[in-house]
Kinemage of the C-alpha trace (Angstrom):
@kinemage 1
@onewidth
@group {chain A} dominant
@subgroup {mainchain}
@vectorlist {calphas} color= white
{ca unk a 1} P 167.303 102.013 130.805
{ca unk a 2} L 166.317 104.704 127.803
{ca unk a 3} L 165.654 101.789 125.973
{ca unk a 4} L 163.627 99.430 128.161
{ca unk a 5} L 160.988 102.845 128.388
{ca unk a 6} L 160.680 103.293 124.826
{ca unk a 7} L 160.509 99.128 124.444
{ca unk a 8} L 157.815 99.697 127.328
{ca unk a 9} L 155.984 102.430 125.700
{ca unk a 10} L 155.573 100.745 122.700
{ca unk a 11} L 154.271 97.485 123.807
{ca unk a 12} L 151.463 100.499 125.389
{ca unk a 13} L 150.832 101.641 122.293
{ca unk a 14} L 150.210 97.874 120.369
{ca unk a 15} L 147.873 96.938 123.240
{ca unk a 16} L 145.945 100.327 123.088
{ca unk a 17} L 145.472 99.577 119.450
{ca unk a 18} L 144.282 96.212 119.428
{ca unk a 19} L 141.870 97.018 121.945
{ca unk a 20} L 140.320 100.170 119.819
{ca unk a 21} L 139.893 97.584 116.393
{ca unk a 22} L 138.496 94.891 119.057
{ca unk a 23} L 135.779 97.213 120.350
{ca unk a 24} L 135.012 98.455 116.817
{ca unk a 25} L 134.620 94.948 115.755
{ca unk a 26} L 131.973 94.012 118.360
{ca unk a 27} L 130.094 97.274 118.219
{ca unk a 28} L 127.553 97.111 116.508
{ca unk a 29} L 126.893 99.541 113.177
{ca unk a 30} L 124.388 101.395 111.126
{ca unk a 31} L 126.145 99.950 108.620
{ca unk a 32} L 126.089 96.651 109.195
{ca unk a 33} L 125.382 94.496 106.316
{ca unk a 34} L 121.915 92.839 106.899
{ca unk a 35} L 120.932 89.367 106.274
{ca unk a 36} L 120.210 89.141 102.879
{ca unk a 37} L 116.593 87.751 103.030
{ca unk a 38} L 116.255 90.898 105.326
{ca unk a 39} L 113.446 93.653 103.758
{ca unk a 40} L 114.686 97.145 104.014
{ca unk a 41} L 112.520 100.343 104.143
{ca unk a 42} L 113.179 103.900 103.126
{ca unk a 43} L 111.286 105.079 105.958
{ca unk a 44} L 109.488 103.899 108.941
{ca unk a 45} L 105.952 105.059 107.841
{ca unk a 46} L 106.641 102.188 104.847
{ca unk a 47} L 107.408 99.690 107.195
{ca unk a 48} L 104.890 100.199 109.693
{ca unk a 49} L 102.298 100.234 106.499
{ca unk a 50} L 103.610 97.121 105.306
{ca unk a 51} L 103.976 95.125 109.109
{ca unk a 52} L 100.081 96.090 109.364
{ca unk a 53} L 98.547 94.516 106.311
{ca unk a 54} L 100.954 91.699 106.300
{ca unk a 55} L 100.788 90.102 109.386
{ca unk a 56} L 97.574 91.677 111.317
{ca unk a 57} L 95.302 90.689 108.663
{ca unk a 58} L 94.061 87.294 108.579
{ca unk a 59} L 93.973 85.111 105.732
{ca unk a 60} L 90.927 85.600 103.753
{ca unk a 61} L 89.346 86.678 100.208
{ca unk a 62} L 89.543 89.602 99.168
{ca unk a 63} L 91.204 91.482 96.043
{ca unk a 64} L 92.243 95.053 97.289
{ca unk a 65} L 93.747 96.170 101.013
{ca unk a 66} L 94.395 99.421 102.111
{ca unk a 67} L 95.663 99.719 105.494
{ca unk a 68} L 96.774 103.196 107.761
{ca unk a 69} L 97.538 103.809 111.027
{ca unk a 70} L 97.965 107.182 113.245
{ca unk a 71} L 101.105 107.309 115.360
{ca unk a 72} L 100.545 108.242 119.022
{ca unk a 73} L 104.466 108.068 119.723
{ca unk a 74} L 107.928 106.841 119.392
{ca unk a 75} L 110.880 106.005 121.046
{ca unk a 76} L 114.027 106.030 119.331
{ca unk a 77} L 118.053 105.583 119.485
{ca unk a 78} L 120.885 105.488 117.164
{ca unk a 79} L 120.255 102.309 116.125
{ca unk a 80} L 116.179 101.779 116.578
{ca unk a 81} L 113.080 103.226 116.702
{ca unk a 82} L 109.894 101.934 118.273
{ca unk a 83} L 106.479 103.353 116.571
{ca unk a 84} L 103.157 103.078 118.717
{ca unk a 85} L 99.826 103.481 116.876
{ca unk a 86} L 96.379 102.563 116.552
{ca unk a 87} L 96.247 100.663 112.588
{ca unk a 88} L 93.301 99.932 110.458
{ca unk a 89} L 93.318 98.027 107.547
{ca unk a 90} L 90.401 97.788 105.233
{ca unk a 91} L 89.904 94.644 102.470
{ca unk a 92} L 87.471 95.202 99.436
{ca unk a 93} L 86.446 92.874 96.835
{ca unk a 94} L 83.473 92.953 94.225
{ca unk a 95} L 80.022 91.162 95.650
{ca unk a 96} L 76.172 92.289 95.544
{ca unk a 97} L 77.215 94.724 93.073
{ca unk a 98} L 79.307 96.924 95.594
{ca unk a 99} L 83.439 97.515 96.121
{ca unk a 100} L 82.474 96.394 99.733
{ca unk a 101} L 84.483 96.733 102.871
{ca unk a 102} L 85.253 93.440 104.461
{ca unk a 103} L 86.706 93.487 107.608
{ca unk a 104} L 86.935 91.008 110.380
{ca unk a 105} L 88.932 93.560 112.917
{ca unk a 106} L 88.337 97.726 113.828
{ca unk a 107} L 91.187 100.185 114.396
{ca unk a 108} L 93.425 98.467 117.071
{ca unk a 109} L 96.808 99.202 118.511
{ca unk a 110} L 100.222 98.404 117.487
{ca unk a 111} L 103.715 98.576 118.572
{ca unk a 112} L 106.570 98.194 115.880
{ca unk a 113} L 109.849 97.537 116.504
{ca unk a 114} L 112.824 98.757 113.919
{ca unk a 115} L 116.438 98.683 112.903
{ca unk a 116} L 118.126 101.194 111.521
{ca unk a 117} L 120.830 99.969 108.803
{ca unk a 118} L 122.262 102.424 106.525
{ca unk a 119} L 119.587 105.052 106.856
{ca unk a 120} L 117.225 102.295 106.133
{ca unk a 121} L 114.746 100.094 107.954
{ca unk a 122} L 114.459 96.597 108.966
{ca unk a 123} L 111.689 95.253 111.114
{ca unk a 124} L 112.794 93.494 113.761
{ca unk a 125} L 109.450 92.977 115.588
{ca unk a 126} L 105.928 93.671 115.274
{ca unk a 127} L 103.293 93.230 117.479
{ca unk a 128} L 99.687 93.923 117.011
{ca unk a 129} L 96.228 94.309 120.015
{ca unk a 130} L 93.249 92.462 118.288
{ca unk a 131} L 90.366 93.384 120.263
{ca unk a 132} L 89.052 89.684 120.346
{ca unk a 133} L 87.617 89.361 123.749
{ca unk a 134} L 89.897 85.637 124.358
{ca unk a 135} L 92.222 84.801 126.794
{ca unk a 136} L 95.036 84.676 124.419
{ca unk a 137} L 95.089 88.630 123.633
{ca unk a 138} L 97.433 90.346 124.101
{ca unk a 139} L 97.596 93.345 126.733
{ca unk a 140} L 98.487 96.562 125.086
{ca unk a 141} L 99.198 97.800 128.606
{ca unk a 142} L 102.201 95.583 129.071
{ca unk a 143} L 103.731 97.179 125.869
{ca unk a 144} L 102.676 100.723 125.388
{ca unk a 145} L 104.651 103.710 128.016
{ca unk a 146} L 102.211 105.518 130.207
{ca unk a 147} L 102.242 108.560 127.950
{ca unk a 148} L 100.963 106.718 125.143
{ca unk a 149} L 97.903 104.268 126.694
{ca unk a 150} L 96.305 107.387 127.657
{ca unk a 151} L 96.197 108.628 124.427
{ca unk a 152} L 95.319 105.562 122.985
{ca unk a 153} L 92.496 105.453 125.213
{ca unk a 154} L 91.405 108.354 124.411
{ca unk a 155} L 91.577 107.434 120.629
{ca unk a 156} L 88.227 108.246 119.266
{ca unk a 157} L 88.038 106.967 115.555
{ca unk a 158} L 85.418 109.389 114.209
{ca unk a 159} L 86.438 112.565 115.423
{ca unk a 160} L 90.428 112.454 116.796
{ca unk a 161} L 91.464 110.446 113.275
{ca unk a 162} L 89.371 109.145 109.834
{ca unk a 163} L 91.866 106.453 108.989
{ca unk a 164} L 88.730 105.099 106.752
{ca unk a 165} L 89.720 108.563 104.575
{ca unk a 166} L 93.180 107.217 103.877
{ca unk a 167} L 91.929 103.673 102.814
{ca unk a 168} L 89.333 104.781 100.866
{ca unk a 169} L 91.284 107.314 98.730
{ca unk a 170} L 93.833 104.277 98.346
{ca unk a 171} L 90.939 102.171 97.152
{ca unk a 172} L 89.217 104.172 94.417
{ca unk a 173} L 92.582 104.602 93.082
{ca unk a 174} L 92.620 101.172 92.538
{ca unk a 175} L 89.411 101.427 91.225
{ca unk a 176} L 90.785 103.637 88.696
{ca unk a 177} L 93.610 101.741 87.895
{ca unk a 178} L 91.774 98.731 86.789
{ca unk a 179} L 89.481 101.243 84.795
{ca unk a 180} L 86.170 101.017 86.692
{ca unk a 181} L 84.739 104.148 86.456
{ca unk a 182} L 83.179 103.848 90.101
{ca unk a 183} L 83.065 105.625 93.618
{ca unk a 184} L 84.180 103.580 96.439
{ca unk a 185} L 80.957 101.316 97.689
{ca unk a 186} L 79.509 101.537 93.895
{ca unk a 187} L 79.987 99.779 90.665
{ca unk a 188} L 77.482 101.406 87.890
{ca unk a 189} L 79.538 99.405 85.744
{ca unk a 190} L 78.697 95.944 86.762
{ca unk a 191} L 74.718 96.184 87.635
{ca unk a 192} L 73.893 95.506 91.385
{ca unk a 193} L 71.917 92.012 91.768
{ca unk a 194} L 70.763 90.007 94.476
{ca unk a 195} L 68.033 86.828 93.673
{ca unk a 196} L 64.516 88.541 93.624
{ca unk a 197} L 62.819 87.927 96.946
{ca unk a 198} L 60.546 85.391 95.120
{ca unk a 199} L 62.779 82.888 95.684
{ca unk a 200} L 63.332 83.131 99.634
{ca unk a 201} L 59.031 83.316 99.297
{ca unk a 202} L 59.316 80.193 96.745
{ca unk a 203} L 62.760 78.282 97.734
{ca unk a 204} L 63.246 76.891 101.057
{ca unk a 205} L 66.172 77.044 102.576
{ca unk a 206} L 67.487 72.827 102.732
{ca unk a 207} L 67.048 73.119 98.730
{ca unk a 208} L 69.767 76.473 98.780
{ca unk a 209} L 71.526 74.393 101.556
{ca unk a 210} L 72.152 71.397 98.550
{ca unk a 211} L 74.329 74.245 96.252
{ca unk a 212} L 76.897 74.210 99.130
{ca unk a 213} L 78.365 70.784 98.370
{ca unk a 214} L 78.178 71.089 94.271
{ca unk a 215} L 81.655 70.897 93.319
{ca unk a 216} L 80.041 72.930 90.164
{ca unk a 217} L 79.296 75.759 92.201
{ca unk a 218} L 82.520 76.308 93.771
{ca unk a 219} L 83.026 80.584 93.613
{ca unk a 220} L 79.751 81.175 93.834
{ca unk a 221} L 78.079 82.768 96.800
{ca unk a 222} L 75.858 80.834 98.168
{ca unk a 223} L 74.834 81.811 101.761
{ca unk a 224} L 73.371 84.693 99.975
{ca unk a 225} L 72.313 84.108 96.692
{ca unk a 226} L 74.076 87.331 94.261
{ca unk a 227} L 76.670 88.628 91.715
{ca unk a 228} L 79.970 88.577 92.842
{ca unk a 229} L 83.481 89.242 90.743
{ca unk a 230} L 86.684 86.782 91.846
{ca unk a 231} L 90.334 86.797 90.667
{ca unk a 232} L 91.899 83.243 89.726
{ca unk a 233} L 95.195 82.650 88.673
{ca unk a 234} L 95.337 86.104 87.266
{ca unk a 235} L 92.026 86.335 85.987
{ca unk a 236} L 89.154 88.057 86.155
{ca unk a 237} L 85.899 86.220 86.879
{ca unk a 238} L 81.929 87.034 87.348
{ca unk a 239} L 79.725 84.640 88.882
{ca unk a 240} L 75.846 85.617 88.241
{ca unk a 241} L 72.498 84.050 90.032
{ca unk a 242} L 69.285 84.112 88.552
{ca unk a 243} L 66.020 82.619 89.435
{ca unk a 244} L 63.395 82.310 86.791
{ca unk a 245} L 59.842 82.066 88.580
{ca unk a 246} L 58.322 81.141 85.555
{ca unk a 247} L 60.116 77.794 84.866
{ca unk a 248} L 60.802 77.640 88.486
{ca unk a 249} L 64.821 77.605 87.535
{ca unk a 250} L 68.005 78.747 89.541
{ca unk a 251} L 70.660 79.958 86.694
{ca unk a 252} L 74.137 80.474 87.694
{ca unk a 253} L 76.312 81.430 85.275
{ca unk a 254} L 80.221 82.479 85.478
{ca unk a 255} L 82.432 83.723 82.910
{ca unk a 256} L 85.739 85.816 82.163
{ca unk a 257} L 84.903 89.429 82.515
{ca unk a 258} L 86.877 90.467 79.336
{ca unk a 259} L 85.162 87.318 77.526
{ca unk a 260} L 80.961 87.272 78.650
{ca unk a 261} L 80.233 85.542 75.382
{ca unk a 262} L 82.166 82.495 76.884
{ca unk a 263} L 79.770 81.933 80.015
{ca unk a 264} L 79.020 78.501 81.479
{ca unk a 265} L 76.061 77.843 83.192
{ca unk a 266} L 74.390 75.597 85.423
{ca unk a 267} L 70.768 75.089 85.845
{ca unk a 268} L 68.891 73.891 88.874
{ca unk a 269} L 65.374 72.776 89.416
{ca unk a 270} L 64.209 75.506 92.409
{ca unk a 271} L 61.887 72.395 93.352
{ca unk a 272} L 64.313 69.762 94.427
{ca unk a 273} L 67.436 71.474 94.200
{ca unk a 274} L 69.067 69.200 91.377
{ca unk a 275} L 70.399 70.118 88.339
{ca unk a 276} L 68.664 69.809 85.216
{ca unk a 277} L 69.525 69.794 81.364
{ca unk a 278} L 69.825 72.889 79.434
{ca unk a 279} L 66.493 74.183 78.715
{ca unk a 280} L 65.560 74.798 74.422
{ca unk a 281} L 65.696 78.475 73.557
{ca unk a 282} L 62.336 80.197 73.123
{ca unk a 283} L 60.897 78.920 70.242
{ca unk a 284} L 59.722 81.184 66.977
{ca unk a 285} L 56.214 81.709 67.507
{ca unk a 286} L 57.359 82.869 71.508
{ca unk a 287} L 60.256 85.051 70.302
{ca unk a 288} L 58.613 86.730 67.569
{ca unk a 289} L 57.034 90.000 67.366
{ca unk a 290} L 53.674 90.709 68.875
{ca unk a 291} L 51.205 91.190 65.668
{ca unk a 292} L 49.896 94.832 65.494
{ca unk a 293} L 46.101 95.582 67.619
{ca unk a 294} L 43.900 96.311 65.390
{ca unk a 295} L 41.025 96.320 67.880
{ca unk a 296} L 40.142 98.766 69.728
{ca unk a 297} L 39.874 96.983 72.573
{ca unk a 298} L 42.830 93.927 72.624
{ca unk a 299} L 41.638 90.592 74.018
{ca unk a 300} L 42.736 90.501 77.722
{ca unk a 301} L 44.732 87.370 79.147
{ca unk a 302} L 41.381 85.343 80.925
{ca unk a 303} L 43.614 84.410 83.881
{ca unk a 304} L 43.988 88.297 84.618
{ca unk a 305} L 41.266 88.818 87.882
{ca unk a 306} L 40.959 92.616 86.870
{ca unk a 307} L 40.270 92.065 83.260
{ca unk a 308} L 43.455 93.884 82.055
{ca unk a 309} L 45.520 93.654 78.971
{ca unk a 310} L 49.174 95.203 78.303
{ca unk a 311} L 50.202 95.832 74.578
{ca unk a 312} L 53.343 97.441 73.063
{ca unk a 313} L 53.559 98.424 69.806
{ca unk a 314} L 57.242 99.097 69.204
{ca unk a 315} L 57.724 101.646 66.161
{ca unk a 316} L 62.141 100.936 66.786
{ca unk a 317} L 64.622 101.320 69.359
{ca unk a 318} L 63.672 104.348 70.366
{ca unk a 319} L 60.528 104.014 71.372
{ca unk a 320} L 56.734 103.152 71.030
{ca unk a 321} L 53.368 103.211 72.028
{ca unk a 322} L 52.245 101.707 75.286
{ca unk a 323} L 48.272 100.515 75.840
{ca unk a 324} L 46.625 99.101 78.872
{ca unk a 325} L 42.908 98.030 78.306
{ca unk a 326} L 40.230 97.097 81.034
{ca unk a 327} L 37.520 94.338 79.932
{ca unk a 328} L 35.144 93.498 82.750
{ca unk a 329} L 34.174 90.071 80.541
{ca unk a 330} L 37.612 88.934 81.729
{ca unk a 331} L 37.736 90.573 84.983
{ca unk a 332} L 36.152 93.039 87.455
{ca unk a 333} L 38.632 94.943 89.827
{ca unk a 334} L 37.511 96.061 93.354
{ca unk a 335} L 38.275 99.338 92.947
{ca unk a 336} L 40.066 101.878 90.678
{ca unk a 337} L 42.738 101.044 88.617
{ca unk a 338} L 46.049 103.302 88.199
{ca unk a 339} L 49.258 103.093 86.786
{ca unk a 340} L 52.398 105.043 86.890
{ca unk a 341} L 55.170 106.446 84.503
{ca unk a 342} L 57.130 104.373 85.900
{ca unk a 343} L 58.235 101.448 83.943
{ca unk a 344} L 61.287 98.588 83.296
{ca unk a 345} L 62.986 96.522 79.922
{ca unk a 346} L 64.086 93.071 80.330
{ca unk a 347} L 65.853 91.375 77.267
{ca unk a 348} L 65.422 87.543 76.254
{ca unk a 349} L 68.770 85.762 76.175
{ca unk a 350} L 69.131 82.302 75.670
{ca unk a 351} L 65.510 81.535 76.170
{ca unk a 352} L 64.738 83.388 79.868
{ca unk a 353} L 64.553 86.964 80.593
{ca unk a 354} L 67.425 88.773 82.036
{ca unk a 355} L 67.919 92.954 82.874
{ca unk a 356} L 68.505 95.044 79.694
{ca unk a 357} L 71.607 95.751 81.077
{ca unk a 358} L 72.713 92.338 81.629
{ca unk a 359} L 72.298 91.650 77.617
{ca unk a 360} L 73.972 94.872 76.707
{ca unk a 361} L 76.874 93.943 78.534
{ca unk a 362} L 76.989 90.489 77.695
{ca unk a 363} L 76.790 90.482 73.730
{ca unk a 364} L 77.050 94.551 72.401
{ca unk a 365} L 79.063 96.465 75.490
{ca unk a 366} L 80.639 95.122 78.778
{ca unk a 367} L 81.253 99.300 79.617
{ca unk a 368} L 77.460 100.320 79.533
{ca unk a 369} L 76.391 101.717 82.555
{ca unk a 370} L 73.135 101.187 84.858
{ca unk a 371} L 70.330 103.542 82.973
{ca unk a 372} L 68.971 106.390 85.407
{ca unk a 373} L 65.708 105.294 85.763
{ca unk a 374} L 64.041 108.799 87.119
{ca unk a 375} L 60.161 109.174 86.702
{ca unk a 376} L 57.755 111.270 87.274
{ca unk a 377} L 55.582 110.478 90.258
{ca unk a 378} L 52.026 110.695 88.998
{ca unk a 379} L 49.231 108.115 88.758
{ca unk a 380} L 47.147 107.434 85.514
{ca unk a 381} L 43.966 106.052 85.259
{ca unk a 382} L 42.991 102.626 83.222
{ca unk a 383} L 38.513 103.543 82.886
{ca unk a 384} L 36.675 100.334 82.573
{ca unk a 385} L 35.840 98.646 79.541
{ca unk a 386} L 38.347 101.095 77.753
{ca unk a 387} L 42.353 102.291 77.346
{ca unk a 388} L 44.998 104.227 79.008
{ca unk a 389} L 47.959 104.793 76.246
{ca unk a 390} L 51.134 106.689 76.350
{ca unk a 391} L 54.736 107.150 74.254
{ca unk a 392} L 57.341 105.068 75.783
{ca unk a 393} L 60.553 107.057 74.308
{ca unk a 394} L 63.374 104.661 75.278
{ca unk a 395} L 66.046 107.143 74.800
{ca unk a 396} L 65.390 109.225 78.268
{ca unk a 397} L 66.255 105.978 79.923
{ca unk a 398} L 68.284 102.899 78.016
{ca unk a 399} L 69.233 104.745 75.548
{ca unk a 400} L 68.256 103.399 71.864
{ca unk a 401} L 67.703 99.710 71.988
{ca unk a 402} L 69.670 97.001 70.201
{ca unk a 403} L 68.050 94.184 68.326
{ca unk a 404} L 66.526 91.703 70.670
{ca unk a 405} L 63.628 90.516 72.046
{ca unk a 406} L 62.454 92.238 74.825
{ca unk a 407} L 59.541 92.952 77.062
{ca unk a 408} L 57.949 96.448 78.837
{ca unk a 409} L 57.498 95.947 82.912
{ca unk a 410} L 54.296 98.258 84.316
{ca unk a 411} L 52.800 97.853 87.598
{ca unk a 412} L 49.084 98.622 88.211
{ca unk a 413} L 47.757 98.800 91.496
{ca unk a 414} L 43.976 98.738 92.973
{ca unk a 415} L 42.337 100.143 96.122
{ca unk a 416} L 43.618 101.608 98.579
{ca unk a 417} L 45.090 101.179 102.434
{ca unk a 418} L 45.108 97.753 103.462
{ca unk a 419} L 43.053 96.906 100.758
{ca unk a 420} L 45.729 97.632 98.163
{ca unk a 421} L 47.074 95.232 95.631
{ca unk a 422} L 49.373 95.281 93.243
{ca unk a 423} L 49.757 93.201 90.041
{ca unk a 424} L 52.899 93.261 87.435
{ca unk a 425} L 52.015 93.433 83.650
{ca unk a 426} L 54.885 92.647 80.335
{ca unk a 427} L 54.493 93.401 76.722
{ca unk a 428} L 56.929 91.504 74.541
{ca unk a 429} L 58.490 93.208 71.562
{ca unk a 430} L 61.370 92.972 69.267
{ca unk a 431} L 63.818 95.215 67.939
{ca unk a 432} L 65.287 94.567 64.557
């Protein structure tokens, strides 16, 4: 009988056993090895990050995101943790001459689902409230607890929480690393350009309609005509627009950013929207250097109404002397004539006149930066039959010039009130 208990007692024991390894087996672990296509995370705030500007985003083009969120609560066990939040993320890319913020979607609310393995985390399920006014969206109310919709409607993005503080830091870091010296929004390294508004006045709208379907065009912007900066295949590209009123010419031109001598460019008649060959450069007798005034009173251009002249005489890069003369033979204004200080270089490249900037960059220094063009607000009379001169010292604005051709951009206005016009004057000059 002793030994039928003890036979008894240990068939007890075997059973209790096998049950004990049974339920450890089914149980399920922090340890557990996860699939191996699985992404881990060393914390939740990475995987939150990461489940917001992968899959709430939609597809578009852009080169930097940034994306943050504010938690409003969480729920959590042993083995997961559930985040709810209100997520922005922002998407920048280089147009107009700005690091501009591109977004489709505001802050919105969240809910992410983790697993914990191994002090590590997995995510097992996120889902995301776009704001999209469609009978597809999602509720948030049928996800977040009671605690947490209140607070979430009480969210206010300006005061409660700047999430745009946290994206923007993260973008001019970028900024940084790709060594553009620039504030978020700005780009003093890469000169801000849209197409002059003479050619919305000049160009109607079925001829910039044509560019859409060029196969030639394809990068460019073309619902508004500008400068914009693209990455393919790993490089760095600029597309640039350009309208030349004179020949009546659309110019677009893209090339690597570390290579601007390498540009190709398309021209386009502005009058029927087709392209057209490659116009000759600027011949000798247009490129060369103004001969020096030796009258006192330089022959104004006959087609001028107000009978005015503009003459540089360029002593070097530095500087020169600027002369405006009035002859009422050519022309008689209606009133008095005044200029400014004010005053702008354009450069000659490849036979039509681009920013000073633009040539710099192009064939001397793709780091020089937009000139601070600051003047003094006063007005300066051109007398009748006579001259207004001044010194032009280049070096307060460009700097020194580099050898070019270039011309001097004053404005002169006449009259005042409604009566008030305004007419644009150039001297060409070279620097050797």
């Amino acid at each position: 009988m002793k030994k039928l208990l003890i036979l008894l007692l240990a068939v007890l024991l075997l059973f209790s056993f096998a049950s004990c390894v049974k339920d450890e087996s089914t149980a399920p672990s922090e340890t557990e090895t996860p699939d191996e296509n699985a992404i881990l995370f060393d914390t939740p705030a990475e995987a939150v990050i990461d489940s917001i500007s992968v899959k709430d985003y939609p597809s578009y083009e852009y080169e930097f995101s940034a994306s943050a969120y504010k938690e409003l609560g969480r729920e959590e066990t042993d083995t997961a943790l559930t985040v709810y939040g209100v997520g922005l993320t922002e998407n920048y890319r280089f147009e107009g001459g700005n690091f501009i913020v591109d977004n489709l979607y505001d802050y919105y609310p969240f809910v992410t689902r983790l697993t914990k393995r191994a002090e590590k985390y997995e995510v097992a399920e996120h889902i995301s409230f776009i704001f999209d006014y469609t009978e597809s969206s999602k509720d948030y109310h049928d996800y977040f607890p009671a605690e947490f919709t209140k607070e979430l409607e009480s969210f206010d993005s300006l005061s409660d929480f700047v999430l745009t503080d946290i994206t923007g830091a993260e973008a001019q870091k970028y900024l940084e690393s790709i060594g553009r010296q620039a504030k978020t929004g700005t780009r003093p390294d890469f000169e801000e350009i849209y197409v002059p508004d003479a050619i919305e006045k000049e160009v109607p709208q079925y001829i910039i309609e044509k560019f859409k379907v060029y196969p030639e065009l394809k990068g460019f912007p073309l619902t508004v005509l500008h400068d914009c900066e693209r990455i393919e295949d790993g490089v760095r590209y600029v597309y640039k627009c350009e309208y030349e009123s004179i020949e009546k010419l659309i110019i677009f031109t893209k090339y690597e950013y570390d290579s601007p001598e390498k540009a190709v460019k398309y021209y386009i008649d502005a009058k029927t929207g087709e392209f057209t060959d490659v116009p000759e450069p600027a011949s000798q007798a247009q490129t060369a250097k103004p001969e020096t005034v030796t009258a006192s009173k330089p022959q104004p251009d006959i087609d001028d109404k107000w009978g005015v002249a503009l003459t540089f005489d360029c002593k070097d890069g530095k500087g020169g002397r600027l002369t405006f003369t009035q002859s009422t033979e050519a022309g008689r204004p209606d009133g008095e004539l005044i200029t400014g200080a004010m005053y702008k270089v354009e450069a000659k490249d490849d036979g039509y006149w681009t920013s000073y900037e633009n040539y710099v960059r192009t064939h001397y220094d793709k780091s020089y930066k937009d000139p601070d063009l600051i003047f003094t607000m006063i007005a300066y009379s051109i007398p009748l039959d006579g001259e207004y001169s001044e010194d032009i010292d280049f070096t307060n604005t460009y700097g020194e010039l580099k050898p070019g051709t270039y011309r001097i951009i004053k404005t002169v206005t006449c009259g005042t009130g409604p009566q008030r016009e305004e007419r644009t004057y150039y001297a060409e000059f070279t620097v050797e």
